[in-house]
ROLUM-32395 format. One line per 2 residues: number of its first residue (from 0); their letters; for each residue x, y, z of N, C-alpha, C. Coordinates in Angstrom, 3 decimals. Example, Ala and Ser with C-alpha at 12.3 -4.5 7.8 and 13.67 -1.06 7.14 Angstrom:
% residues 2
0	AS	13.190:-5.690:7.800:12.300:-4.500:7.800:13.200:-3.300:7.800 ~ 12.850:-2.250:7.080:13.670:-1.060:7.140:12.900:0.030:7.870
END
This chain:
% residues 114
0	XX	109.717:93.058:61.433:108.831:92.460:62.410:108.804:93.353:63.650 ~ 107.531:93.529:63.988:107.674:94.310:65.432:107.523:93.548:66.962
2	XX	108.027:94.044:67.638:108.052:93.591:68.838:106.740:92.691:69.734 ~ 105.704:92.913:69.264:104.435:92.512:68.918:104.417:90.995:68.706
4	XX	104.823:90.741:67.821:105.196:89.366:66.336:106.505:88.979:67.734 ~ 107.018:89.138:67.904:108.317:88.452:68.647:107.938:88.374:69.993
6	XX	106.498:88.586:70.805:106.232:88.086:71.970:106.090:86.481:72.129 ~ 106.665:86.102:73.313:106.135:84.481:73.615:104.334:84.404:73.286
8	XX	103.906:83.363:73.338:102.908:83.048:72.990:102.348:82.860:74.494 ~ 102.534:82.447:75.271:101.953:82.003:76.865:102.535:83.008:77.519
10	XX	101.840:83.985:78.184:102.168:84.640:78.591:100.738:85.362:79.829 ~ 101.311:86.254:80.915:100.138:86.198:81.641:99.845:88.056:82.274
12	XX	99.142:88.321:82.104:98.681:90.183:82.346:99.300:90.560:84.072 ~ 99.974:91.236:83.596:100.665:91.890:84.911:99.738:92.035:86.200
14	XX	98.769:91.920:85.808:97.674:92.459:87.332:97.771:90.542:87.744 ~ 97.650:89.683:86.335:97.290:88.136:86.997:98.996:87.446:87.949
16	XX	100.135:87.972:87.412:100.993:88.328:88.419:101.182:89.041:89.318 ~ 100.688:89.814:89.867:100.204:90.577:91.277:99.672:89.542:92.045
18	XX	98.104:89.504:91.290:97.500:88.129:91.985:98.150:86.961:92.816 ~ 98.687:86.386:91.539:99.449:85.192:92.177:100.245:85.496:93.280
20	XX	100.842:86.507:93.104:102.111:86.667:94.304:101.383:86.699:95.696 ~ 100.410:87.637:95.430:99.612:88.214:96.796:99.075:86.873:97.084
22	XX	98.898:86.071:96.725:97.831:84.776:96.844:98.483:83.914:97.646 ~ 99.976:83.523:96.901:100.931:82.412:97.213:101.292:82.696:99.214
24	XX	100.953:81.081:99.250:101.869:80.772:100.507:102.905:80.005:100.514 ~ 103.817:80.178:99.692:105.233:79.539:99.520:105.109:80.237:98.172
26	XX	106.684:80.045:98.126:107.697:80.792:96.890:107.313:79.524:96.147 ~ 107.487:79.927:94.999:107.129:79.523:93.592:107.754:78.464:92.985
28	XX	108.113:77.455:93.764:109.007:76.118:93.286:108.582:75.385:92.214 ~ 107.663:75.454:91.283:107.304:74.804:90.739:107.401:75.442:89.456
30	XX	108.476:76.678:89.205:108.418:77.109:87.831:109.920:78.057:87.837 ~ 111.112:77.746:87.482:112.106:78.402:88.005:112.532:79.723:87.204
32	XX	111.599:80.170:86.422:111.320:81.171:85.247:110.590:81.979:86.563 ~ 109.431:81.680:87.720:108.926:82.719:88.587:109.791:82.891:90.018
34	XX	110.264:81.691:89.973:111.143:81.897:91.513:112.358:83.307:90.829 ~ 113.135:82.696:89.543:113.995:84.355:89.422:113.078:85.643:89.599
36	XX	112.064:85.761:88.951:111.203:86.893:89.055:110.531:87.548:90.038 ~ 110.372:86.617:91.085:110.102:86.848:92.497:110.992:87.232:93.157
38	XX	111.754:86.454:93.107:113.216:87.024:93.554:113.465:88.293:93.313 ~ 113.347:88.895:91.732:113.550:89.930:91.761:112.904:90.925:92.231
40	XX	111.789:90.793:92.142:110.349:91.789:92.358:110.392:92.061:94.058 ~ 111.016:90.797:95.120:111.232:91.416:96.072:112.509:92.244:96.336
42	XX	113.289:92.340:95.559:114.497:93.047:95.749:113.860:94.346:95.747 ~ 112.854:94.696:94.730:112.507:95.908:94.360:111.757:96.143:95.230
44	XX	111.084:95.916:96.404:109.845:96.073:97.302:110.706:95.784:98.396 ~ 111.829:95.793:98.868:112.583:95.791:99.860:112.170:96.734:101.180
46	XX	112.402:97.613:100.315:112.064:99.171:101.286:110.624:100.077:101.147 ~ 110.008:99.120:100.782:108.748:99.540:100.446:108.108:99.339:101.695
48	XX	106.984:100.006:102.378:106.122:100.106:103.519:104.766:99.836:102.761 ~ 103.821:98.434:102.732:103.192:97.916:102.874:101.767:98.537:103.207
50	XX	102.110:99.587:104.038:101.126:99.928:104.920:100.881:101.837:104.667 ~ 101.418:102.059:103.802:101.607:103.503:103.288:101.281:104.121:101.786
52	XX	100.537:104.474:101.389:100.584:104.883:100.205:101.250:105.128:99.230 ~ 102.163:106.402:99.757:102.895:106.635:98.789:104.199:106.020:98.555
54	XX	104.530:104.843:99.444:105.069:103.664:99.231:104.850:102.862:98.427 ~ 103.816:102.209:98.078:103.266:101.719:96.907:103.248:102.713:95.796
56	XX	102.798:103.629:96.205:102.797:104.327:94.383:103.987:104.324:94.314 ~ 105.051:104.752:94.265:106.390:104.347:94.213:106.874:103.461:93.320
58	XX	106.355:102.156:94.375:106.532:100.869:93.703:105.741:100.685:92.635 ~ 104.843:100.736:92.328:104.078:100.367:91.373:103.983:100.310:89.796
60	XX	105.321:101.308:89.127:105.631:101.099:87.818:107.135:100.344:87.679 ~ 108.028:100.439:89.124:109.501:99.212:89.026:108.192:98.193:88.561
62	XX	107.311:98.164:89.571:107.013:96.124:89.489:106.651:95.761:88.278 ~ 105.625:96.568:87.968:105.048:96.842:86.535:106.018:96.490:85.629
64	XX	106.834:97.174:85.310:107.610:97.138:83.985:108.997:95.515:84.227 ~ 109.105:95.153:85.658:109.999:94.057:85.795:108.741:92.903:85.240
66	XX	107.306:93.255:85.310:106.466:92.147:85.530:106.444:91.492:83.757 ~ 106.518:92.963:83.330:105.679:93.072:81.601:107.118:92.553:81.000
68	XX	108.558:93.121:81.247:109.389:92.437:80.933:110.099:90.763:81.323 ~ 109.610:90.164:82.177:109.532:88.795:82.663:108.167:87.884:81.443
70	XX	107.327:88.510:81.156:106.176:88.218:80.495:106.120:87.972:79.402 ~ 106.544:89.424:78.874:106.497:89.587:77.670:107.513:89.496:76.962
72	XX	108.765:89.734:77.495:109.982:89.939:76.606:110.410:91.316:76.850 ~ 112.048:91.524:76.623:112.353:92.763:76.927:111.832:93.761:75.819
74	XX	111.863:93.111:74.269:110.785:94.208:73.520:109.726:95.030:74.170 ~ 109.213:94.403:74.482:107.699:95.016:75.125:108.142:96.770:75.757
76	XX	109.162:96.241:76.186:109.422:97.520:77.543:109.917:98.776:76.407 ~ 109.648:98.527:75.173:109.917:99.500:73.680:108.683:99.560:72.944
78	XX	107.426:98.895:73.414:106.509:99.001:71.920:105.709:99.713:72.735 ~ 104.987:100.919:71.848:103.695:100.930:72.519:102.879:100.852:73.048
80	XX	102.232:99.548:72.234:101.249:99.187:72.938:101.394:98.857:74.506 ~ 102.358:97.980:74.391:102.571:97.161:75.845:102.763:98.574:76.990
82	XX	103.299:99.414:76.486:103.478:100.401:77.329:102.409:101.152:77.492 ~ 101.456:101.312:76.633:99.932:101.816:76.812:99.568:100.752:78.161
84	XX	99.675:99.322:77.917:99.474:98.725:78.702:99.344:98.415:80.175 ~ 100.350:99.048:80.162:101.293:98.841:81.186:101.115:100.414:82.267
86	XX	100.777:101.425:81.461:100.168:102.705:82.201:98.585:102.540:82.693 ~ 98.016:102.035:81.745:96.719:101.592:82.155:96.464:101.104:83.324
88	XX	97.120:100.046:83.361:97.535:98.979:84.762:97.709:99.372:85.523 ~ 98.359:100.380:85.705:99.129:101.767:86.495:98.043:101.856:87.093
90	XX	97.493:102.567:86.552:96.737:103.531:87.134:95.183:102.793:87.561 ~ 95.197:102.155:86.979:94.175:100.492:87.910:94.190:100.557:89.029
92	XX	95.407:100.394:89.357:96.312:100.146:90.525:96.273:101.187:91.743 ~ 96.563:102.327:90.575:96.485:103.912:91.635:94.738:104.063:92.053
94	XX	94.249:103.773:91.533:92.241:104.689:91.580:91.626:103.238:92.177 ~ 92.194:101.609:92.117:90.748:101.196:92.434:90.976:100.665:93.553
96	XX	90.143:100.407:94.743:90.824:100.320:96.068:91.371:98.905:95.652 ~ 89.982:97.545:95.093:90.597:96.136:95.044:91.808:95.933:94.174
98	XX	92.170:96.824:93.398:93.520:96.557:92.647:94.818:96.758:94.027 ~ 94.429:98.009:93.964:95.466:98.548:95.359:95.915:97.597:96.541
100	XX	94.475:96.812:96.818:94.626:95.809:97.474:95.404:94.541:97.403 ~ 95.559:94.640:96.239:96.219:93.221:95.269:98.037:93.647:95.239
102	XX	97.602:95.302:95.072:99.283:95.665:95.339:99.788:95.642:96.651 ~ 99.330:95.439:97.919:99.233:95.797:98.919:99.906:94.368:99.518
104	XX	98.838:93.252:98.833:99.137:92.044:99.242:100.269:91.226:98.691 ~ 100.512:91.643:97.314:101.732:91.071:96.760:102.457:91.896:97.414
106	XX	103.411:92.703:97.827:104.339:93.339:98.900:104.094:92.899:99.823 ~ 103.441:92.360:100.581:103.311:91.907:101.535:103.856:90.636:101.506
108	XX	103.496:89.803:100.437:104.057:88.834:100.174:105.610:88.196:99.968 ~ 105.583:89.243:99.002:107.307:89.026:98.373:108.054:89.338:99.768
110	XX	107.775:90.247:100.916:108.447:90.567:102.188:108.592:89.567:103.038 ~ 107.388:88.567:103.079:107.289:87.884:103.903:108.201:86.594:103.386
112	XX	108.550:86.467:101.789:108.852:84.965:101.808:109.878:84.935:101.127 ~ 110.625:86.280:100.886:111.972:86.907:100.897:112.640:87.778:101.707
END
């Protein structure tokens, strides 16, 4: 069986976790599977500058790969595809300003409410 076959079934695209984060005005009490993950994701955006570029690019494949492994399962962070995935996203992220924006605002976020 591949890693594929052994993903959860509910599960949500790393950019629609960006979203949420950047969105939220309060930490995530209502699901204690996202408060750990938030938690973590601001550990990783600690020292990140918000307001700088190459600060974010930086950040942008830790969050990525903590996001796809919270999501998907730690398989994922081994198959292919997901990792095709997961570069794609990348680079979404790097070239389009409203993605960038979305990265911009989730750091902003996780700073503010961690």
């Amino acid at each position: 069986m591949n890693a594929a076959m052994a993903w959860p079934i509910r599960r949500r695209s790393l950019l629609d976790v960006l979203r949420l984060v950047g969105d939220a005005r309060t930490r995530p009490y209502h699901s204690p599977r996202d408060m750990q993950l938030w938690r973590e994701l601001a550990e990783l955006v600690a020292h990140t500058r918000q307001d700088e570029p190459a600060s974010l690019a930086r950040i942008r494949q830790p969050l990525l790969r903590r996001i796809l492994e919270a999501e998907w399962g730690a398989p994922a962070l081994h198959d292919e595809i997901a990792l095709a995935m997961l570069r794609t996203e990348e680079s979404l992220l790097a070239v389009d300003p409203d993605m960038c924006d979305v990265l911009r605002r989730a750091v902003t976020t996780l700073k503010r409410l961690y």
